[in-house]
C-alpha positions in Angstrom: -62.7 -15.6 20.1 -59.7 -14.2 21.9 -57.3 -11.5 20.6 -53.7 -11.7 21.0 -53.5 -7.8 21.1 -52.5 -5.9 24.2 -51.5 -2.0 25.2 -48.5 -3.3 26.2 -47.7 -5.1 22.7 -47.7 -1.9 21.1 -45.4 -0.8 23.6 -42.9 -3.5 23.4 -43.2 -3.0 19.5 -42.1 0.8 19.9 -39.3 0.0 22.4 -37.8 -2.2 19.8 -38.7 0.2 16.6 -36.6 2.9 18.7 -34.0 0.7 19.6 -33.6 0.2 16.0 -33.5 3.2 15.0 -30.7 4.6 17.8 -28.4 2.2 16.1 -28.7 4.0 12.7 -27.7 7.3 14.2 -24.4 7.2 12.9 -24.4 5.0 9.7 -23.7 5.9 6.7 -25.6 7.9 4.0 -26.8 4.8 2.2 -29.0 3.4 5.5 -30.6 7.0 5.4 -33.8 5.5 3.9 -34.3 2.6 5.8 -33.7 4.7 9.4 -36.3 7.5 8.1 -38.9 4.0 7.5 -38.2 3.2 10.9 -38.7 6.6 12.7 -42.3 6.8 10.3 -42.7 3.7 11.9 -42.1 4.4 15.6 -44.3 7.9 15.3 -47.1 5.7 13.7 -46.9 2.8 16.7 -47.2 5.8 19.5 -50.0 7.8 17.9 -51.8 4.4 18.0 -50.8 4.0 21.5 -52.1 7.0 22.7 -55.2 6.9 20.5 -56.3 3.1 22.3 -55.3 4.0 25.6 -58.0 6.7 25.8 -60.8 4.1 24.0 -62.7 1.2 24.3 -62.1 -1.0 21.5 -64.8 -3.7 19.9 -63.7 -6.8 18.4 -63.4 -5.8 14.7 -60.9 -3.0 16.2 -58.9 -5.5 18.6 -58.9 -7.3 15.3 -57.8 -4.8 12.8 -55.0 -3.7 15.1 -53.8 -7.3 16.3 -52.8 -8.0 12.2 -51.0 -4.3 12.2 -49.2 -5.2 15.7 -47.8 -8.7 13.9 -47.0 -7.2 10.9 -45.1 -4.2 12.3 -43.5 -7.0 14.6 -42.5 -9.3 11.6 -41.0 -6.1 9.9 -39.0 -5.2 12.9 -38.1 -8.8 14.0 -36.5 -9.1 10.8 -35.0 -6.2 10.4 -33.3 -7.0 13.7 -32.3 -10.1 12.6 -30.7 -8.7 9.1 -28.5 -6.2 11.4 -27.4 -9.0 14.0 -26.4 -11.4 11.0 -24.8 -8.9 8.4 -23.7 -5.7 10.5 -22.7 -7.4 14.2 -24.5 -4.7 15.5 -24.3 -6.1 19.5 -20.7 -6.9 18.8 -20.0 -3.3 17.9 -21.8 -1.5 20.5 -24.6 -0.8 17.8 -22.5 1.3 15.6 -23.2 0.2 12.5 -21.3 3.0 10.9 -18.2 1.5 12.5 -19.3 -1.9 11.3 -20.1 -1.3 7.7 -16.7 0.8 7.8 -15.0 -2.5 8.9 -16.7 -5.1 6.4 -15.3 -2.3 3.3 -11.9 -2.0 4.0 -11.8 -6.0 4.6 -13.3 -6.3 1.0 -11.1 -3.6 -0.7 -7.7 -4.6 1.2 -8.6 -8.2 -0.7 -9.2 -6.9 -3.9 -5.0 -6.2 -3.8 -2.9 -5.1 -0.7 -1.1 -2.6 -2.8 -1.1 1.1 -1.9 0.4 3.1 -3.9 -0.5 6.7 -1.8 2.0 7.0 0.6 4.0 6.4 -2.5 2.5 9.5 -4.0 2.8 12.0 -0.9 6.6 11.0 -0.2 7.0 12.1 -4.1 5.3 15.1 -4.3 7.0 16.1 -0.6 10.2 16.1 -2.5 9.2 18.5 -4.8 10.7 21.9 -4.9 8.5 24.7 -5.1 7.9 26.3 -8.1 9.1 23.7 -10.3 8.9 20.0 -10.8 12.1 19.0 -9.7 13.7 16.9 -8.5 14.4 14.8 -11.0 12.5 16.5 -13.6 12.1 13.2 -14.9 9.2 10.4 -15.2 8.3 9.5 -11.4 8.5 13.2 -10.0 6.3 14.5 -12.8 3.8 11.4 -12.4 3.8 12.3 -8.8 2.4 16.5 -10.1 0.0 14.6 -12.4 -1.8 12.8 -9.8 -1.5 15.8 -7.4 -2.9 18.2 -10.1 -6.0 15.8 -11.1 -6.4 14.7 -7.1 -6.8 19.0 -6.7 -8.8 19.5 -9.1 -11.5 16.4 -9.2 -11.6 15.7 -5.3 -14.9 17.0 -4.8 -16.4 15.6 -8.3 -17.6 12.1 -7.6 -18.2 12.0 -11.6 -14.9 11.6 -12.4 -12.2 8.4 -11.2 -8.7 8.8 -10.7 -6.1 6.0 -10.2 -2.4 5.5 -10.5 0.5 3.1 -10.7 3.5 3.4 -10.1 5.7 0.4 -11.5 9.1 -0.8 -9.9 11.7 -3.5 -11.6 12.6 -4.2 -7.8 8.8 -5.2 -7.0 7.8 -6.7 -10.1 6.9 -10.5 -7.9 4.4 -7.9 -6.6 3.2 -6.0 -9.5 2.1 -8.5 -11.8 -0.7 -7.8 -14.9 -3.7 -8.7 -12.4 -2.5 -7.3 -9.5 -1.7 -4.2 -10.8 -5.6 -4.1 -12.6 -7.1 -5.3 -9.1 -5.5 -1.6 -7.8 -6.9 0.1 -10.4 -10.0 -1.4 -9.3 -9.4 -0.7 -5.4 -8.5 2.9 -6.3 -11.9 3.6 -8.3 -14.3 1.3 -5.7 -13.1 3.2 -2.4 -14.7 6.4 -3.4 -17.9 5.0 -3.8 -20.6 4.5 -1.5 -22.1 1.6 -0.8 -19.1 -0.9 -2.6 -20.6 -1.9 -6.1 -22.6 -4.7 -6.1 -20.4 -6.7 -8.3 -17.5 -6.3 -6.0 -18.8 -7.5 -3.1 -20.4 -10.4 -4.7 -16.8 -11.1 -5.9 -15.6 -11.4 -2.5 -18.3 -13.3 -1.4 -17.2 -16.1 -4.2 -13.6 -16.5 -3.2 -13.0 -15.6 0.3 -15.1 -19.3 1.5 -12.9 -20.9 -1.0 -9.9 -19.2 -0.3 -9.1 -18.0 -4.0 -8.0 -15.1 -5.5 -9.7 -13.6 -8.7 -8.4 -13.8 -11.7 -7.6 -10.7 -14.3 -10.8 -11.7 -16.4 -13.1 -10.8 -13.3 -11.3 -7.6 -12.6 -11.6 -6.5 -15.7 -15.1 -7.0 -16.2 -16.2 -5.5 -13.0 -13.6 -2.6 -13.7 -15.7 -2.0 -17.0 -18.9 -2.3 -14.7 -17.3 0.1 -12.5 -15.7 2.4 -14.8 -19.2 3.2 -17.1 -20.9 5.5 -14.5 -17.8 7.5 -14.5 -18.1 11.1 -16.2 -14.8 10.8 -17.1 -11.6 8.0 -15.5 -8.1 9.2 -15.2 -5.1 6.7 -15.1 -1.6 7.5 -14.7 1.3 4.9 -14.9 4.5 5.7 -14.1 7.9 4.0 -15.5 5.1 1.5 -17.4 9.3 -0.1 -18.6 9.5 -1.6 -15.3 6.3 -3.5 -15.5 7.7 -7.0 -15.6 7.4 -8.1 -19.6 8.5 -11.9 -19.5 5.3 -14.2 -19.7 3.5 -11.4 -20.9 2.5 -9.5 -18.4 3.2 -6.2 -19.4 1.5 -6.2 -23.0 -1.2 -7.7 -21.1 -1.8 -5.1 -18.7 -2.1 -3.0 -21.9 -4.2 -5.0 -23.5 -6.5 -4.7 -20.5 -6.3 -1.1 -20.2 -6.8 0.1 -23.3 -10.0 -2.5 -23.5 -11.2 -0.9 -20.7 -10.7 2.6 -22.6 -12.5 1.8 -25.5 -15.4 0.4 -22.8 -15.6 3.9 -20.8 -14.4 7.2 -20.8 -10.8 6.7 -20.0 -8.0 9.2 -19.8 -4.2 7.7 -19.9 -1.1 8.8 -19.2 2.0 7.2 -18.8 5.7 7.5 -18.8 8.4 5.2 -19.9 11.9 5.1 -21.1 12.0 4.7 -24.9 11.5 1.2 -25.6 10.1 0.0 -28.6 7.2 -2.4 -27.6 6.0 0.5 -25.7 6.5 3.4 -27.8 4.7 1.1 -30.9 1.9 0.9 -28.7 1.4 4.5 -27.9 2.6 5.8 -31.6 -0.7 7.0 -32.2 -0.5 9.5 -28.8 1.1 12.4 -27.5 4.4 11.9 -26.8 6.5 14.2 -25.2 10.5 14.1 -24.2 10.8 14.9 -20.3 14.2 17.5 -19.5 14.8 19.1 -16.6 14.9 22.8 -18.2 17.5 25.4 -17.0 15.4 27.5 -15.2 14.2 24.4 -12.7 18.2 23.4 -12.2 18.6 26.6 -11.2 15.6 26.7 -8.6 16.5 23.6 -7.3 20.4 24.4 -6.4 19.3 27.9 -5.1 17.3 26.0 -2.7 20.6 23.9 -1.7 23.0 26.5 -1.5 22.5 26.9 2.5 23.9 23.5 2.6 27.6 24.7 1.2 30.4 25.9 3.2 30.1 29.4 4.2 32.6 30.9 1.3 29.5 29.8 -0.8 26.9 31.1 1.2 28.6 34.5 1.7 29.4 35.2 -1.9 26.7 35.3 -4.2 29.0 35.6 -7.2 29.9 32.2 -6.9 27.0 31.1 -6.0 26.3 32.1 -9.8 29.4 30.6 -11.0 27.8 27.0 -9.9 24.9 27.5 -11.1 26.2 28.1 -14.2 28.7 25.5 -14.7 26.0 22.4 -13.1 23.2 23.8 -15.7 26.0 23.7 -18.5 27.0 20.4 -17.4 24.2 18.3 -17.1 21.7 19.1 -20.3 18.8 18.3 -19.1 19.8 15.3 -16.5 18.3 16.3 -13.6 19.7 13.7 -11.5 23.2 14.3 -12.6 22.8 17.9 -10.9 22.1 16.4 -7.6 25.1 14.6 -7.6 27.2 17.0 -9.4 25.6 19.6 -6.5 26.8 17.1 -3.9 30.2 16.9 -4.8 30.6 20.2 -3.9 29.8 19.7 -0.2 32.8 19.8 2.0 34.7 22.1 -0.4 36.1 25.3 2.2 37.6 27.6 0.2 36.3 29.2 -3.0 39.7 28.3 -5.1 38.4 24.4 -4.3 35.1 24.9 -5.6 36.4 26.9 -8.7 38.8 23.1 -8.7 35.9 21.2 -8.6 33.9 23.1 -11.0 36.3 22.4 -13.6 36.3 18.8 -13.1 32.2 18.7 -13.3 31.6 15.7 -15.7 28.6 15.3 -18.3 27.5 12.1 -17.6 26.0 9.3 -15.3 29.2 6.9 -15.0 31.7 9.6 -14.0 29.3 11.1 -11.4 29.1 8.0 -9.8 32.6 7.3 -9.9 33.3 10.8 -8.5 30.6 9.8 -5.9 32.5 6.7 -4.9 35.8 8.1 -4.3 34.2 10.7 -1.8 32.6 7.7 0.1 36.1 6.5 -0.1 37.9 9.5 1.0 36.1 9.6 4.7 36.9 7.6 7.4 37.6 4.5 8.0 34.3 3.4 10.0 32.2 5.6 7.1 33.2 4.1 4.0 32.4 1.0 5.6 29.2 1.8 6.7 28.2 3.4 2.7 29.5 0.4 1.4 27.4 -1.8 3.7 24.4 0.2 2.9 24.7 -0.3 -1.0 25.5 -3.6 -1.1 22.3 -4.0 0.9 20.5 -1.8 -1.2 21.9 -3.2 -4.6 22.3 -6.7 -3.5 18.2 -7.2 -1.6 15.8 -9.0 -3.6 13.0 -6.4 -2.9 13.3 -2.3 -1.4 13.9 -2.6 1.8 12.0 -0.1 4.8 13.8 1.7 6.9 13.8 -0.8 10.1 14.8 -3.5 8.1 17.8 -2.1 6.7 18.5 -1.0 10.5 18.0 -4.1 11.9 19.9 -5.9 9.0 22.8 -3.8 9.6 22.7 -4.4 13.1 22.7 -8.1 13.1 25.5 -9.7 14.3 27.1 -12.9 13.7 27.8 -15.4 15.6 25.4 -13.6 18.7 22.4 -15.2 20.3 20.2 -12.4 20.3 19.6 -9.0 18.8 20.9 -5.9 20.1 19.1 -2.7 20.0 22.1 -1.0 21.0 23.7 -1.9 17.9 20.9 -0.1 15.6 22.6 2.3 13.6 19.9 5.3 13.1 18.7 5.3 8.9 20.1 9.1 8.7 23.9 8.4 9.8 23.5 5.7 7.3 22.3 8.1 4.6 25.1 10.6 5.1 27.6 9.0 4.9 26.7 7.6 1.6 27.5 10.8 -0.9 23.8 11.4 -2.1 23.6 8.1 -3.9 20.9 6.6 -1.2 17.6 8.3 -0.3 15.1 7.5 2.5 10.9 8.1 1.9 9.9 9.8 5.0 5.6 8.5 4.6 6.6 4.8 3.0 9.8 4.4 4.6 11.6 2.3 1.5 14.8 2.8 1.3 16.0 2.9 -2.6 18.6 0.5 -2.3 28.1 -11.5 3.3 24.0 -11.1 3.1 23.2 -14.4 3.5 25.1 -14.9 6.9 22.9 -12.3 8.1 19.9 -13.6 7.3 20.0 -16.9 8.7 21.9 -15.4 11.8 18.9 -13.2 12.5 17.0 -16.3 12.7 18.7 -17.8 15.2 18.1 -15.1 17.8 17.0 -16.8 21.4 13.8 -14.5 20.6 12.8 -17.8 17.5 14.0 -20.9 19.6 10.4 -21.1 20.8 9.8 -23.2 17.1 6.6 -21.7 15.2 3.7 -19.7 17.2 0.8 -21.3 17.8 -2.1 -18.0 16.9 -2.4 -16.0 14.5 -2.0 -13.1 17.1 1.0 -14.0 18.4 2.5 -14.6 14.7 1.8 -11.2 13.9 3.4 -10.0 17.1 6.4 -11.8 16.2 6.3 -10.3 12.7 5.9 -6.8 14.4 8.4 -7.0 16.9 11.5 -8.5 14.7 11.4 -6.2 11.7 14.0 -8.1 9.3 11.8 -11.2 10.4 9.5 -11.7 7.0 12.5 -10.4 4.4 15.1 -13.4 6.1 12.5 -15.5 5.6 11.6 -14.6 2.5 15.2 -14.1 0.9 17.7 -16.3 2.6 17.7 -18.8 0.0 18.4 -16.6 -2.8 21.0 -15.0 -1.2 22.4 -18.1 -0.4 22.1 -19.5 -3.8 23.9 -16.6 -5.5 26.5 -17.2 -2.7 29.9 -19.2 -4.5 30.8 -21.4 -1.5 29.2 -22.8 1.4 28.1 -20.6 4.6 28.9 -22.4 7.4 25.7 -20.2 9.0 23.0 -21.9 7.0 24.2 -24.9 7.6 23.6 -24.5 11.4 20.6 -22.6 10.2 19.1 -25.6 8.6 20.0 -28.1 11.4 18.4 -26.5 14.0 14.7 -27.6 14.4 13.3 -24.5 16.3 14.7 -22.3 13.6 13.9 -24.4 10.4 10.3 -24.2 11.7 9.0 -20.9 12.7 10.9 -19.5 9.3 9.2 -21.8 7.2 5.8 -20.7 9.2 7.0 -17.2 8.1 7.3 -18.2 4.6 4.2 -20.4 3.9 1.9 -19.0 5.5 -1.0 -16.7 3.8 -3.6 -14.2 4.8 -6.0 -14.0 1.9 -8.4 -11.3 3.7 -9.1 -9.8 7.1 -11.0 -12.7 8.9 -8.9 -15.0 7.5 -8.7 -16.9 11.0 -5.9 -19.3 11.6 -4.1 -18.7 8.4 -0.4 -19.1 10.2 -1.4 -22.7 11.3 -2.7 -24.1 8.1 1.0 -24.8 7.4 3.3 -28.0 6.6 4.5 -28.4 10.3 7.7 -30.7 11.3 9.5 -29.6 8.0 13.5 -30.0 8.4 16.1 -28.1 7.0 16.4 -30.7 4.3 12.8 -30.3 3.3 13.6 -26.5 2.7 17.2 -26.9 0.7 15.3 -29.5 -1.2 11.8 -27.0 -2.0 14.7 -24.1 -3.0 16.9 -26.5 -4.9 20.1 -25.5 -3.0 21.8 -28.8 -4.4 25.3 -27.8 -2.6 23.4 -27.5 1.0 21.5 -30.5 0.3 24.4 -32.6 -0.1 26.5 -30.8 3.2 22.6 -31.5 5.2 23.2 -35.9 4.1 26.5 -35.3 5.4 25.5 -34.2 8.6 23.9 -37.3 8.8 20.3 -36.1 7.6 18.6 -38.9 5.5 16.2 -38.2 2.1 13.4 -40.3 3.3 12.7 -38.1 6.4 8.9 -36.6 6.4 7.0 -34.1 7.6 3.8 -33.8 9.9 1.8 -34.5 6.5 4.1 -37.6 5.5 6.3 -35.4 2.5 9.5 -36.1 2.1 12.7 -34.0 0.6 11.6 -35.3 -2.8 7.9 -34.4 -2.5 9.2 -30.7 -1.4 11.7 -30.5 -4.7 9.3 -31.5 -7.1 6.4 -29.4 -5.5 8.7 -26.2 -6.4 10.0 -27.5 -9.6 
């Protein structure tokens, strides 16, 4: 009878237990008990070594220990082969920390892309100290809400926290489900491991390249919500959650489901409309006003930025404090831009002027605002007036860089300049308080269509549509008003009342048609979503496009052209197939 066991068997089965355990050195807390298995095992495998190497060992013994040897083998084997399948630990230098780290923030940027945190610290940035202004209205006190419960509950893992903050401009973005899956992100990613449930989630789409639906986030938000001491969720301007189809009184529906499910705390704010308000008529409700005493904190904090008869003279100082709190009863806003149309003013008899002239609502502010942005010069009325047509005009908010490179497109040019990038501060000043830039999230709250389509005819897109993922995202990277053209050109243009000789050329040039429609149609579902730019209809034409967005006027300028109906794409669609695709 021969035995299979040898000293150096042992050995080779305490290299690997060690190697093992190395690579749990800095994982996190939830691999804790499997790594203190592993060390027990390791000691156990050299006490044995250094008991046989001293001993001569019978049969029975050789025995005995050959069946430990393979089983501690078959334990660590596996083991091994659980971490090079799930955890990529050769791929990752053996930092599975860094690996585990990876796989969570692929399964939680799924659930919904939407962050509303930088959101939240560009808010409560703004506000001035002491009070909760500016504004003194729904966003800004959201913004305290979430600031005060984030303060006070950080270190409690028993209780959740999440927020929303709805926008009219973003409501294609902010729809009943997506807005539930952030709920959901926001009360997963303090946990540790992910729940069950949500992983197994991911696990059901991501092969089959779905998204979940509202009925599965809601039932794993319950599942997630129960071990919760207590959930807080705060919803700011809930009126500019998108109502048609819906979605709005379904997103309530959902939410106060999920409070009678679980311990749930909500707060919200709205203007007063009545679907809402009949909903919450059972609740606290309180009217938000910026009081005096937070007016007057705020423009004491301002004065510095008046001309020097101001700042020298405390007295009248006084005098417009008095007159703005008098004037705007409660409207916080209306202060700023009262306060604002003071600036320039060099002598006190012109503020006393001005004072006089304060007016007590919205409409005349912003009148008054407009004929300052009219009275400067020449090139600086043009420039505010640029700025707000962008800003009121954009289908979506707009960054910073793609207002700046927006504004800096030229027409009829070949490339794009950098040296015509107008800086996003000289655009703000010049605009008389009515514009604001987010320093953390960098949205600005804001003849487009010529622009659009001009910015894709740049040299930098003749190249047609990229052929990898990573150089697609280096395009998108690199040509910041790249994704919104793409996006946006066709509603612009369709809102436009004549033809733009621009999209025309737009639409017959091949290159261009291509690598703006790659733009467009393709989607990144998740992280390792590989080759997601090239699963795209390739060889689509200008027609193909006008016809998918119903532009009915282009289509029949493209046939005169000499285009023809009948002309397909790689996949054998025609103009026809594309229109009745989109409706």
């Amino acid at each position: 009878m021969s035995f299979r066991f040898s000293v150096g068997e042992f050995i080779t089965a305490i290299q690997l237990a060690n190697k093992i355990r190395r690579e749990f050195d800095d994982s996190p807390s939830q691999f804790k008990a499997v790594k203190d298995e592993v060390r027990t095992l390791s000691h156990v495998l050299q006490d044995v070594d250094i008991t046989v190497s001293n001993r001569e060992l019978d049969n029975e013994q050789k025995r005995k220990l050959d069946e430990i040897d393979e089983g501690c083998r078959n334990v660590l084997d596996e083991l091994q082969r659980i971490l090079d399948k799930n955890v990529g630990v050769e791929s990752d230098g053996g930092d599975v920390g860094k690996r585990m780290k990876k796989v969570r923030r692929t399964v939680l940027d799924w659930l919904t892309p939407i962050d509303f945190a930088t959101q939240q610290s560009d808010l409560i940035s703004r506000r001035q100290a002491g009070t909760g202004i500016p504004g003194a209205g729904k966003t800004i006190l959201t913004s305290i809400v979430v600031d005060y419960l984030s303060s006070n509950f950080q270190k409690d893992a028993r209780v959740g926290i999440a927020y929303l903050y709805c926008n009219l401009r973003r409501k294609d973005e902010q729809k009943a489900e997506q807005l539930l899956a952030s709920l959901l992100k926001q009360l997963t990613q303090g946990l540790s491991p992910l729940p069950d449930d949500v992983n197994l989630l991911y696990d059901r789409h991501k092969d089959k390249r779905t998204r979940q639906t509202s009925n599965e986030i809601f039932n794993i938000l319950q599942s997630v919500g129960g071990p919760f001491l207590k959930v807080f969720i705060v919803i700011d301007a809930l009126d500019e959650c998108e109502a048609s189809d819906g979605n709005r009184a379904n997103l309530l529906e959902q939410i106060f489901a999920f409070q009678m499910k679980c311990r749930v705390n909500i707060f919200t704010t709205s203007r007063s409309i009545p679907d809402i308000t009949e909903r919450f008529n059972e609740n606290l409700c309180l009217e938000i006003r910026a009081s005096n005493h937070d007016v007057r904190k705020y423009l004491d904090g301002h004065m510095a930025q008046l001309n020097r008869c101001v700042r020298d003279s405390l007295g009248l100082q006084d005098e417009i404090k008095t007159s703005i709190v008098k004037s705007v009863d409660g409207m916080f806003l209306l202060a700023q831009l009262q306060f604002d149309s003071l600036k320039g003013k060099a002598s006190p008899k012109a503020i006393r002027t001005a004072l006089k002239k304060l007016s007590t609502g919205y409409d005349q502010a912003y009148d008054d605002a407009m004929t300052r942005i009219e009275g400067q010069l020449a090139d600086e009325e043009h420039r505010a007036k640029q700025v707000l047509s962008w800003i009121t005009c954009a289908r979506r908010p707009l960054t910073t860089s793609e207002l700046e490179h927006a504004f800096a497109t030229e027409l009829r040019e070949s490339q794009f300049d950098d040296d015509n990038i107008t800086p996003i501060e000289d655009m703000v000043s010049v605009c008389a308080g009515l514009v604001t830039a987010d320093e953390e999230s960098h949205i600005v709250q804001c003849n487009i269509t010529s622009i659009c389509v001009t910015y894709h005819s740049f040299n930098v897109f003749a190249s047609g549509i990229c052929q990898s993922d990573h150089d697609f995202e280096g395009r998108l990277r690199s040509n910041h008003f790249y994704d919104y053209s793409s996006h946006n050109w066709r509603d612009h243009a369709r809102k436009a009342s004549s033809l733009i000789p621009e999209v025309i050329s737009f639409l017959d040039a091949k290159a261009q048609v291509e690598e703006s429609s790659q733009a467009l149609l393709a989607l990144k579902l998740y992280s390792f979503d590989f080759d997601y730019s090239q699963r795209i209809a390739k060889q689509v034409t200008g027609l193909h496009l006008a016809a998918y967005f119903g532009l009915r006027n282009i289509v029949n300028r493209l046939f005169e052209i000499g285009l023809v109906a009948h002309i397909k794409d790689y996949n054998g669609r025609t103009p026809p197939w594309w229109a009745a695709r989109n409706g």
